[in-house]
VEXDREN-2710 file (C-alpha; in Angstrom, 1 decimal):
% VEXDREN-2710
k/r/px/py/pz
1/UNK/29.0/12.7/22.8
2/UNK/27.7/14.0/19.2
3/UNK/24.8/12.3/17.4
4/UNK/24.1/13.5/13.9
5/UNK/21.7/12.4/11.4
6/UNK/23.0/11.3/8.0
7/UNK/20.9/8.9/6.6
8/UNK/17.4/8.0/6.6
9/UNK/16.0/5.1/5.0
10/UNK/13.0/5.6/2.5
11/UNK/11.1/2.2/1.4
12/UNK/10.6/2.1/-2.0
13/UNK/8.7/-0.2/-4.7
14/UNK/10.7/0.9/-7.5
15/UNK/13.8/2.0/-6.9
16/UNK/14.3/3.8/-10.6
17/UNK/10.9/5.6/-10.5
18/UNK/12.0/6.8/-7.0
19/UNK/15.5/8.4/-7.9
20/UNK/14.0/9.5/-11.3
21/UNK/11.3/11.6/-8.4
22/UNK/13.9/12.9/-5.7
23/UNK/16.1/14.1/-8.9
24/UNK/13.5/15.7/-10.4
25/UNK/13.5/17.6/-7.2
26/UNK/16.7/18.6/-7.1
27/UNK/18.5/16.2/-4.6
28/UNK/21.9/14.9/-5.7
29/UNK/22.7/11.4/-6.0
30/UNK/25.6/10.8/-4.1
31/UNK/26.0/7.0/-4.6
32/UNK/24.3/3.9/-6.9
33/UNK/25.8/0.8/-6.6
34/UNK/24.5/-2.4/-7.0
35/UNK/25.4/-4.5/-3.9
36/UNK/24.6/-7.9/-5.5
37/UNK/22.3/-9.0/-7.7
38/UNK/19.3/-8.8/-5.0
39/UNK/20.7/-5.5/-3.4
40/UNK/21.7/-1.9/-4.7
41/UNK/22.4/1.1/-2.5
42/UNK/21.1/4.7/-3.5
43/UNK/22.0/7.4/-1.3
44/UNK/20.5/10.8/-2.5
45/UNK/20.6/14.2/-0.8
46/UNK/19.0/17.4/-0.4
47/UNK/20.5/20.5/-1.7
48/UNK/22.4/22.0/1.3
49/UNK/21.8/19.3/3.3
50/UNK/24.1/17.2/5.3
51/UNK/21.6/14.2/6.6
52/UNK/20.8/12.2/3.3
53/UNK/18.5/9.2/2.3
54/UNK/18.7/5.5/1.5
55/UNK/16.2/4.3/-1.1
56/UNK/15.5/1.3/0.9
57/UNK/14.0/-2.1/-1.2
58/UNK/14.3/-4.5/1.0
59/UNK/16.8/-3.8/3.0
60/UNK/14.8/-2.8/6.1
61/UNK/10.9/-4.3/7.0
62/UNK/9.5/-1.3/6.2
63/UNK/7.1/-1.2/3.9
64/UNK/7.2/1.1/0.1
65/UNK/5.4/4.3/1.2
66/UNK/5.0/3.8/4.8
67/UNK/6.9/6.5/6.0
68/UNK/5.6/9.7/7.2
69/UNK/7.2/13.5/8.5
70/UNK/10.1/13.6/6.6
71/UNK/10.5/17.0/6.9
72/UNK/13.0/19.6/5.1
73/UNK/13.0/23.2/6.3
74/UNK/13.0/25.9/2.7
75/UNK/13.5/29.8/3.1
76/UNK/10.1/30.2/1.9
77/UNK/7.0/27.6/1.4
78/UNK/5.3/29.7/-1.3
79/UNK/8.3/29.3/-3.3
80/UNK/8.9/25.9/-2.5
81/UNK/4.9/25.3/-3.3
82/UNK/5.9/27.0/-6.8
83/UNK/9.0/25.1/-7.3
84/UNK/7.0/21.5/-6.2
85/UNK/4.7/22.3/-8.7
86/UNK/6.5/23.5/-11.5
87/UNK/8.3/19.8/-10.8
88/UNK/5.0/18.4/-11.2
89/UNK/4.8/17.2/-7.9
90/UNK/1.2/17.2/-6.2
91/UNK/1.8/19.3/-3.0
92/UNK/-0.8/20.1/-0.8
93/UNK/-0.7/24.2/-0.4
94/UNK/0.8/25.7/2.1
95/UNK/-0.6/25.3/5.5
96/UNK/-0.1/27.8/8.5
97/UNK/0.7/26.8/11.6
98/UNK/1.7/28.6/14.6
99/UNK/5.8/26.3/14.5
100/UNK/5.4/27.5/10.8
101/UNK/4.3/27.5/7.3
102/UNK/4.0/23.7/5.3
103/UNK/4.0/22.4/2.3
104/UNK/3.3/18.5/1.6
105/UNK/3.7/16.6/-0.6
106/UNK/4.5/12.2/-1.4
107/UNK/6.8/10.4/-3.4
108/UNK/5.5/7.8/-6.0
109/UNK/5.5/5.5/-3.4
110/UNK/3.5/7.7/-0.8
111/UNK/6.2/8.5/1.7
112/UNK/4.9/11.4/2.9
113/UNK/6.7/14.5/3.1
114/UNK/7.0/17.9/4.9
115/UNK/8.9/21.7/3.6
116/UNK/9.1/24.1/6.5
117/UNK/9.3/27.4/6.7
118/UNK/10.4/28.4/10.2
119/UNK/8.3/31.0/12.1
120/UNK/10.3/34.2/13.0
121/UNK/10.4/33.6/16.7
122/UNK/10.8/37.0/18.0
123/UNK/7.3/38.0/17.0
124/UNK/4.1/37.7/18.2
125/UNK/2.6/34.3/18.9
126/UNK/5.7/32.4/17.8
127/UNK/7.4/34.0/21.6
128/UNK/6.0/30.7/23.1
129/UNK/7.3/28.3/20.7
130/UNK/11.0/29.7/21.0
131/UNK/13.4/27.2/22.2
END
């Protein structure tokens, strides 16, 4: 049996504001369509991705911002720190780590977010972390 992830809901406040955000950094949006009058779906997704997200008002119990460790992995977290903040985006640096180099940051709604850059496994301290 094959499980793959394609779609993870982010609550949202405002669901406008929030695609305006996830555009801004560069995911597509795939659909927008308003449901009812009370309901509209908004799937957006990372470039090269294949698992995608739901802005989420209302649909689940969740509350706006009350998701944490989303994480994306990126070739290179300087550059994705660069790119971030050329966005304006307020990211956090970029933290090492011996599983790898992050970069966080929050959407308007403070779902909080995580670019990885993966550790190259075959060296040093990184042997132990190789799966």
């Amino acid at each position: 049996m094959d499980f793959t992830i394609e779609l993870l809901a982010v609550p949202v406040a405002d669901i406008d504001r929030a695609k305006d955000f996830y555009m801004k950094i560069g995911f597509t949006a795939d659909v927008d369509t308003a449901v009812s009058d009370d309901l509209r779906f908004v799937q957006l997704t990372p470039p090269v991705s294949a698992c995608s997200i739901l802005l989420d008002k209302g649909m689940s119990r969740m509350k706006p911002g009350s998701i944490e460790g989303i994480q994306c992995v990126v070739a290179n977290a300087d550059d994705a720190l660069a790119f971030m903040t050329a966005a304006g985006v307020e990211a956090r640096g970029v933290e090492e780590f011996p599983w790898g180099r992050f970069v966080f940051f929050s959407d308007p709604d403070g779902n909080g977010w995580a670019l990885q850059e993966l550790p190259d496994y075959s060296k040093g301290p990184y042997k132990e972390y190789q799966g």
